[in-house]
C-alpha atoms as a printed R data frame, in Angstrom:
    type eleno elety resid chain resno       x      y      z
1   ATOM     1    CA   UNK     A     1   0.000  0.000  0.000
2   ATOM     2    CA   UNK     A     2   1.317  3.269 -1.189
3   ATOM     3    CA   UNK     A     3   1.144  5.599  1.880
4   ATOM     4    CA   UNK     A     4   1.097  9.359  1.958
5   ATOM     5    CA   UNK     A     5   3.828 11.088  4.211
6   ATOM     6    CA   UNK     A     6   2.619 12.488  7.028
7   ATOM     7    CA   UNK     A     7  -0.769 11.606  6.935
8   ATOM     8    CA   UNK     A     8  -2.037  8.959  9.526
9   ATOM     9    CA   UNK     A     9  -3.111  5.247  8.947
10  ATOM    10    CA   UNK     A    10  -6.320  4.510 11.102
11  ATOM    11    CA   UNK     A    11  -7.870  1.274 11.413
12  ATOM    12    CA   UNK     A    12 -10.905 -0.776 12.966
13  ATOM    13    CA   UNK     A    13  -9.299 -0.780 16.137
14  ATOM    14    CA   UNK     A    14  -8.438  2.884 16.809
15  ATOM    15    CA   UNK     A    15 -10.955  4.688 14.090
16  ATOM    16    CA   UNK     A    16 -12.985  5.750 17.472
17  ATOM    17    CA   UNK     A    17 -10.240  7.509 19.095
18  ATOM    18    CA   UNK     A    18  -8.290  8.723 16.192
19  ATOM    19    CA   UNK     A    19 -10.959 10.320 13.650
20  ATOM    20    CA   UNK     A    20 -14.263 10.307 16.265
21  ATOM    21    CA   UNK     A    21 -13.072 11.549 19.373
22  ATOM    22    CA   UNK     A    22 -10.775 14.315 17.577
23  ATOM    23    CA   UNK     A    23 -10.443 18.089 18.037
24  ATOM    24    CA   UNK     A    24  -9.867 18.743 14.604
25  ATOM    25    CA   UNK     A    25 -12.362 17.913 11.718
26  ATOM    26    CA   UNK     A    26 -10.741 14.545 10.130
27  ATOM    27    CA   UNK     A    27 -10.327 13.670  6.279
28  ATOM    28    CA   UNK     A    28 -10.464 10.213  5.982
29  ATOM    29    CA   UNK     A    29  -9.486  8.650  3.017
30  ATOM    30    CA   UNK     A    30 -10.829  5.040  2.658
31  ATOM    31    CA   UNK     A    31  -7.952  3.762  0.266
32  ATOM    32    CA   UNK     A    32  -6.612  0.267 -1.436
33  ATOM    33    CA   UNK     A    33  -3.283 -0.698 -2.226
34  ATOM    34    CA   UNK     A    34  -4.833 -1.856 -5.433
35  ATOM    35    CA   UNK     A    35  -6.385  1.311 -6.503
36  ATOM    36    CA   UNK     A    36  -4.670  3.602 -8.828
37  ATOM    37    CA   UNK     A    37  -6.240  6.982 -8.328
38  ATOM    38    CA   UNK     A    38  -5.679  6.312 -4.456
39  ATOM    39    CA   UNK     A    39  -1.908  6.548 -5.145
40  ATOM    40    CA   UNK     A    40  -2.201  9.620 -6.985
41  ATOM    41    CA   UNK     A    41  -4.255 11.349 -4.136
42  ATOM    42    CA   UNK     A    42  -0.519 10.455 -1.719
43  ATOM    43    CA   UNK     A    43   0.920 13.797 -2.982
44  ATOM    44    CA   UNK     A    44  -2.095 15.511 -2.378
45  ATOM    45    CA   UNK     A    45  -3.241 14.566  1.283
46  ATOM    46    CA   UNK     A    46   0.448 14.866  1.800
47  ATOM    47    CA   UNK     A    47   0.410 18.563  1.118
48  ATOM    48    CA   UNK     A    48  -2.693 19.087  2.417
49  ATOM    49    CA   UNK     A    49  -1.639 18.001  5.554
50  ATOM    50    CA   UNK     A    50   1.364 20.182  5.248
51  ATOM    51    CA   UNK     A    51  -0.527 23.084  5.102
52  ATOM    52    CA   UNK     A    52  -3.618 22.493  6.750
53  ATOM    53    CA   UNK     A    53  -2.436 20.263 10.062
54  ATOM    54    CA   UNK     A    54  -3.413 23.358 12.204
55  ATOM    55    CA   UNK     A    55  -7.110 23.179 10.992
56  ATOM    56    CA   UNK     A    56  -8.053 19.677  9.665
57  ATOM    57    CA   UNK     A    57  -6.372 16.117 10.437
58  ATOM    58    CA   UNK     A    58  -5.801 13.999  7.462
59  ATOM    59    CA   UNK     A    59  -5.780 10.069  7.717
60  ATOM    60    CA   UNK     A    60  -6.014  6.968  5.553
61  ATOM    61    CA   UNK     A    61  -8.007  3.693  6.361
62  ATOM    62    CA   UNK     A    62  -7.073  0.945  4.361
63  ATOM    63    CA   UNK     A    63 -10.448 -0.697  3.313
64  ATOM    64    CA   UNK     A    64  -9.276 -4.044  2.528
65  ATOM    65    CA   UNK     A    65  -7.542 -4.745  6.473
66  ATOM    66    CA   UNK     A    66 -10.536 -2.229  8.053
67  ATOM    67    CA   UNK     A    67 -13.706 -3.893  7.003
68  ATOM    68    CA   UNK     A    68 -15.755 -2.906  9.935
69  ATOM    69    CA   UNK     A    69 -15.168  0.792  9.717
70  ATOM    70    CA   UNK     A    70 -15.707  0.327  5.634
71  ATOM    71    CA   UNK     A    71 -19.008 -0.905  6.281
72  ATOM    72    CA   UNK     A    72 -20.000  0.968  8.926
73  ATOM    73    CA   UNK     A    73 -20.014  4.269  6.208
74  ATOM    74    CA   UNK     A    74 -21.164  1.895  3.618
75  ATOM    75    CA   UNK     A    75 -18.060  2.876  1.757
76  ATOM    76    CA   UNK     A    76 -18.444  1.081 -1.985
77  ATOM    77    CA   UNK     A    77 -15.629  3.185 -4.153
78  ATOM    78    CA   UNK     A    78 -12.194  4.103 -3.694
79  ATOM    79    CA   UNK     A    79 -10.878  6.749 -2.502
80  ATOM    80    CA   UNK     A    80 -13.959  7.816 -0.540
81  ATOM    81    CA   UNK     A    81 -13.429 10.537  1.382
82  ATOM    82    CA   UNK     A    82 -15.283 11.631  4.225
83  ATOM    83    CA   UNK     A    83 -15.181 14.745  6.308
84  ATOM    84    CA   UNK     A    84 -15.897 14.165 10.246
85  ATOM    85    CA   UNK     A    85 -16.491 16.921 12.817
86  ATOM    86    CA   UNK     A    86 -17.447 16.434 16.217
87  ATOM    87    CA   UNK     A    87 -17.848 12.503 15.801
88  ATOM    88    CA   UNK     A    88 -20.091 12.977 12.825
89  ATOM    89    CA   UNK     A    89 -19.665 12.570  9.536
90  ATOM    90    CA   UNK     A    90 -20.163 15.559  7.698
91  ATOM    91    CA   UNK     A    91 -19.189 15.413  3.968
92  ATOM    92    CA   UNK     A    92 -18.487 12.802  1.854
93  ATOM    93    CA   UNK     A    93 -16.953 13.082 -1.657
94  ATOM    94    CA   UNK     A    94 -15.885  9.938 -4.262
95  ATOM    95    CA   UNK     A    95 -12.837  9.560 -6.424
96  ATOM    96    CA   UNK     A    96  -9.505 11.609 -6.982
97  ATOM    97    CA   UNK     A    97  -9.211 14.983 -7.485
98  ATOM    98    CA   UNK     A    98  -6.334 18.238 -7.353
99  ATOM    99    CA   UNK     A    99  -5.106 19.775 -4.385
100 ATOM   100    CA   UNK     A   100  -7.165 22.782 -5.122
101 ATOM   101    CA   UNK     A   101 -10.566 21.065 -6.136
102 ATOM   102    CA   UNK     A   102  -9.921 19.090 -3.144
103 ATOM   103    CA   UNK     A   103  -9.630 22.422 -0.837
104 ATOM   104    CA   UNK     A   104 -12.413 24.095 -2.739
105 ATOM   105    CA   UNK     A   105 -14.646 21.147 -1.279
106 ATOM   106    CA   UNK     A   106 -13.319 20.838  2.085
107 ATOM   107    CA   UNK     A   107 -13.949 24.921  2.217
108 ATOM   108    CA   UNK     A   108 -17.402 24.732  4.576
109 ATOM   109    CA   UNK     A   109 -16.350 22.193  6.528
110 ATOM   110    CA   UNK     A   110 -12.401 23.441  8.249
């Protein structure tokens, strides 16, 4: 699995203290090692959690080893992201895009 510097793997076992119980909003990227367009979002949660750690956490759950926490969103496509605040989920958006489209969406909800 291709991971993105800097940017937190979560998993079944500590998705509820990592991403639920955070300060922060959380972008969670439900990724595969065997998804293409996943690798090509590494650069860009990379930078985005660069420039954004002071106002949004960024972390990647690896769908295939976290089945639980995959189902529990009924997550069907990867990448899925999904936006939580306050232990909610609070956007959700499918498939890669650019840094900037990416920041454009997350704009409402950091």
């Amino acid at each position: 699995m291709t991971r993105a510097t800097g940017v937190a793997d979560v998993t079944d076992a500590d998705f509820e203290t990592e991403v639920l119980g955070a300060e922060l909003p959380v972008l969670v990227e439900f990724t595969a090692g065997w998804c293409p367009p996943c690798r090509q979002m590494g650069p860009v949660l990379k930078a985005l959690a660069a420039e954004e750690g002071d106002r949004l956490k960024v972390v990647q759950l690896d769908v295939d080893s976290n089945p639980a926490t995959t189902n529990t969103y009924k997550v069907l496509s990867m990448p899925t992201f999904m936006v939580f605040r306050g232990g909610e989920p609070v956007k959700a958006m499918v498939g890669a895009r650019a840094k900037r489209k990416l920041l454009e969406e997350l704009a409402d909800v950091i």
